[in-house]
C-alpha positions as CSV (number, residue, x, y, z in Angstrom):
1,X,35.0,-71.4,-120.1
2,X,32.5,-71.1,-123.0
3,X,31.8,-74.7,-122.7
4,X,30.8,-74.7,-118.9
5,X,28.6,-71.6,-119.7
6,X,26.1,-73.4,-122.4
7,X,26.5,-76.8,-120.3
8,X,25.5,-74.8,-116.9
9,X,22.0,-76.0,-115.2
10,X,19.8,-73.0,-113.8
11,X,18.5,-73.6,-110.5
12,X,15.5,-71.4,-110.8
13,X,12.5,-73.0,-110.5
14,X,10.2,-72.6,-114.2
15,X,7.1,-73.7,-114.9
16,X,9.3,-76.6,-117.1
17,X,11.2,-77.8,-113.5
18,X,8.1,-77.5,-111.6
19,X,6.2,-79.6,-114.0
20,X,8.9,-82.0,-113.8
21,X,8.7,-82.5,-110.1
22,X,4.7,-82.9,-110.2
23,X,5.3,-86.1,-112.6
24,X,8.0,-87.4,-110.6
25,X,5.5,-87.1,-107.2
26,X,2.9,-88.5,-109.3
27,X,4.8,-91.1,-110.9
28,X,6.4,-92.4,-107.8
29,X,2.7,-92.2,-105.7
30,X,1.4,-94.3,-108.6
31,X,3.9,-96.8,-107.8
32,X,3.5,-97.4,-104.3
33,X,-0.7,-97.0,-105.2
34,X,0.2,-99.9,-107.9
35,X,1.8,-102.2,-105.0
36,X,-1.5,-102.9,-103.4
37,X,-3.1,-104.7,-106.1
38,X,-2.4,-108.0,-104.9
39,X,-4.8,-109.8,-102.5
40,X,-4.8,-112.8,-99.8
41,X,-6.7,-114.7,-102.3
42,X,-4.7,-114.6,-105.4
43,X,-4.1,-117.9,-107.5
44,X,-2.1,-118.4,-109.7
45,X,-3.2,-117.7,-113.0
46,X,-3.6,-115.1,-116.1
47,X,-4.8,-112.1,-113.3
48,X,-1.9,-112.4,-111.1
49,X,0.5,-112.4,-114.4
50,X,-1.6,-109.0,-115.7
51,X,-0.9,-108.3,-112.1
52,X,3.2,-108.8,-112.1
53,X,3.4,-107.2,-115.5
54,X,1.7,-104.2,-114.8
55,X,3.7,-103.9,-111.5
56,X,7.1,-104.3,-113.1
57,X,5.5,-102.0,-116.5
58,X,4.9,-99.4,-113.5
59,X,8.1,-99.7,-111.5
60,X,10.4,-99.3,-114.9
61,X,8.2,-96.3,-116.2
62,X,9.0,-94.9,-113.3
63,X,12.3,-95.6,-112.9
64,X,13.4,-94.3,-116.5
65,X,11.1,-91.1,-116.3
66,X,13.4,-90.4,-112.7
67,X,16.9,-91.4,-114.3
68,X,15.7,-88.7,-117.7
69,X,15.2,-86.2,-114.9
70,X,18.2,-87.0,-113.4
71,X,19.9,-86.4,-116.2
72,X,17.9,-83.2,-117.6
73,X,18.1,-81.5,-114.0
74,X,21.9,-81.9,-113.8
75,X,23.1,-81.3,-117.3
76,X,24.5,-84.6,-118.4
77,X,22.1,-84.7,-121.6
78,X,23.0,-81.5,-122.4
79,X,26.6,-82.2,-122.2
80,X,25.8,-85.6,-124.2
81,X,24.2,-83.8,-126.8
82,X,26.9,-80.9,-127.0
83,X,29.7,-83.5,-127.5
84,X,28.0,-85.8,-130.2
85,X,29.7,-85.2,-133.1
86,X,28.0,-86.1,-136.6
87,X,28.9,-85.2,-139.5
88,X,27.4,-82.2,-141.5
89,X,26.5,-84.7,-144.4
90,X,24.3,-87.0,-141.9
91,X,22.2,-84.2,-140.4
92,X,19.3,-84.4,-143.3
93,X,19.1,-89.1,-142.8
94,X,19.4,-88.1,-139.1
95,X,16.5,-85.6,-138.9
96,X,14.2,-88.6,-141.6
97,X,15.1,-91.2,-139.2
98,X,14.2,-88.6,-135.7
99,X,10.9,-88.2,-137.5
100,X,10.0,-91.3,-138.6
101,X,10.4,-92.8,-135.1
102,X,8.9,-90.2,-133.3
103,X,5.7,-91.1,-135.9
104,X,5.8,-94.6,-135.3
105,X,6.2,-94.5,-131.6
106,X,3.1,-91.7,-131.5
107,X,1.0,-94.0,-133.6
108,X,2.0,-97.0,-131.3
109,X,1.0,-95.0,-128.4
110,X,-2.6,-94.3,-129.5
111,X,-2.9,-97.5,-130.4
112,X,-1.6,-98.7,-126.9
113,X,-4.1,-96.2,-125.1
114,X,-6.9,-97.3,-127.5
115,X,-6.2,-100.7,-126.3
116,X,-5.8,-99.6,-122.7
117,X,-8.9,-97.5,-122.5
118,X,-11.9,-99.4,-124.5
119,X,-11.9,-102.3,-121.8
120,X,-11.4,-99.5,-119.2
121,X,-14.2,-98.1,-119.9
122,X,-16.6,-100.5,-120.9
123,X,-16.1,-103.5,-119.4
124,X,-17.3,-103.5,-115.6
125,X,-15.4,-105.1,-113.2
126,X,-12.7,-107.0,-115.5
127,X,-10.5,-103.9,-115.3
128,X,-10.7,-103.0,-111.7
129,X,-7.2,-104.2,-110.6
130,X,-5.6,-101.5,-112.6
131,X,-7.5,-98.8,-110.5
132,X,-6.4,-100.0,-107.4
133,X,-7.2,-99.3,-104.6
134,X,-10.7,-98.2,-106.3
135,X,-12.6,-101.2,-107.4
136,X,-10.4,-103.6,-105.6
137,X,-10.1,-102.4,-101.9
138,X,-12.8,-99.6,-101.7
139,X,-16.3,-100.0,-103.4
140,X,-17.2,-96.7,-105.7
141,X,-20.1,-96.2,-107.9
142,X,-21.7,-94.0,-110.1
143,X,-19.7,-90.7,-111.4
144,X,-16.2,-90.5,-108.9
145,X,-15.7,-94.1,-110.7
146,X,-15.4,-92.4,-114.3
147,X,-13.3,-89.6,-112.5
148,X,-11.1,-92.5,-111.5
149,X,-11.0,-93.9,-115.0
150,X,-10.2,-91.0,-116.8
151,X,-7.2,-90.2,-113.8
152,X,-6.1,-94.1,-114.3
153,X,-6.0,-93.7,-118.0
154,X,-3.7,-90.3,-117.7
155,X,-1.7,-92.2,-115.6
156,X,-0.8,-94.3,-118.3
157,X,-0.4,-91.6,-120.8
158,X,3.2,-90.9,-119.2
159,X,4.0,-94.9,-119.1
160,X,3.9,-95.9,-123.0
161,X,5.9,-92.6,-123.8
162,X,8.2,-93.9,-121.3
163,X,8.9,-97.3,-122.5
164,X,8.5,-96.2,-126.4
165,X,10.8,-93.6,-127.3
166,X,13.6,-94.8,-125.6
167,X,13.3,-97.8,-127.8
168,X,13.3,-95.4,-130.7
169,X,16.7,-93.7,-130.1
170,X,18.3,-96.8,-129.4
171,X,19.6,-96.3,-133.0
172,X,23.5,-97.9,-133.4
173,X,24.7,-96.7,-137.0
174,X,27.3,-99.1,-138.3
């Protein structure tokens, strides 16, 4: 009975839950938005492989940021976590390693949205397929085009965490 009590998922609506739905919407809107970056006139070449890998980068953010819901909103993590079982003389290399990945896979992440951003930002017209439909489809100018930047680039601050971290517990101690 204890054990279904701490493993129990509320189903009141916090600001946690309700921040989690807003992702999800906005996660899955970026992926259809994503879809209509190709055009009649693609050949095959570098673009249209930027094109496919930012599709299928897209598509698999999405896809594990909706199964770590899943699994949050019904209480499977919590009951994953609640039956691990390490041993009390682990728990101090445990917490070294937790912290040492999360480091690296912060550090990587800057790095990654340095990368991202610079050409965003500053090169005009090589970038415009990741805004789509803005730049590609519909012609904007001037200041609502930096708006769209800046919104692109947040965008992608919930990919990389998506497709790092889960890397970084992937940890299988022989």
């Amino acid at each position: 009975m204890v054990y279904f009590a701490m493993t129990a998922v509320s189903k009141k609506w916090n600001g946690g839950r309700i921040y989690a739905v807003v992702v999800m919407v906005v996660l899955w809107l970026n992926s259809v938005r994503v879809m209509s970056v190709f055009e009649k006139t693609e050949k095959f070449g570098y673009v249209l492989f930027l094109k496919l890998a930012m599709v299928s980068g897209i598509l698999l953010c999405t896809v594990l940021q909706t199964s770590y819901f899943v699994a949050c909103q019904t209480g499977n993590l919590d009951r994953v976590f609640l039956d691990a079982r390490l041993p009390k003389s682990d728990h101090i290399r445990y917490r070294r390693l937790a912290v040492i990945h999360a480091t690296a896979c912060w550090v990587i992440i800057v790095a990654e949205m340095l990368i991202f951003s610079v050409p965003l930002f500053y090169a005009e017209g090589i970038w415009n397929f990741s805004m789509t439909p803005f730049g590609n489809h519909v012609a904007v100018s001037g200041q609502p085009i930096l708006l769209i930047k800046l919104f692109t680039n947040l965008i992608y601050l919930f990919a990389y965490p998506a497709w790092f971290f889960p890397q970084s517990v992937n940890y299988i101690d022989y």
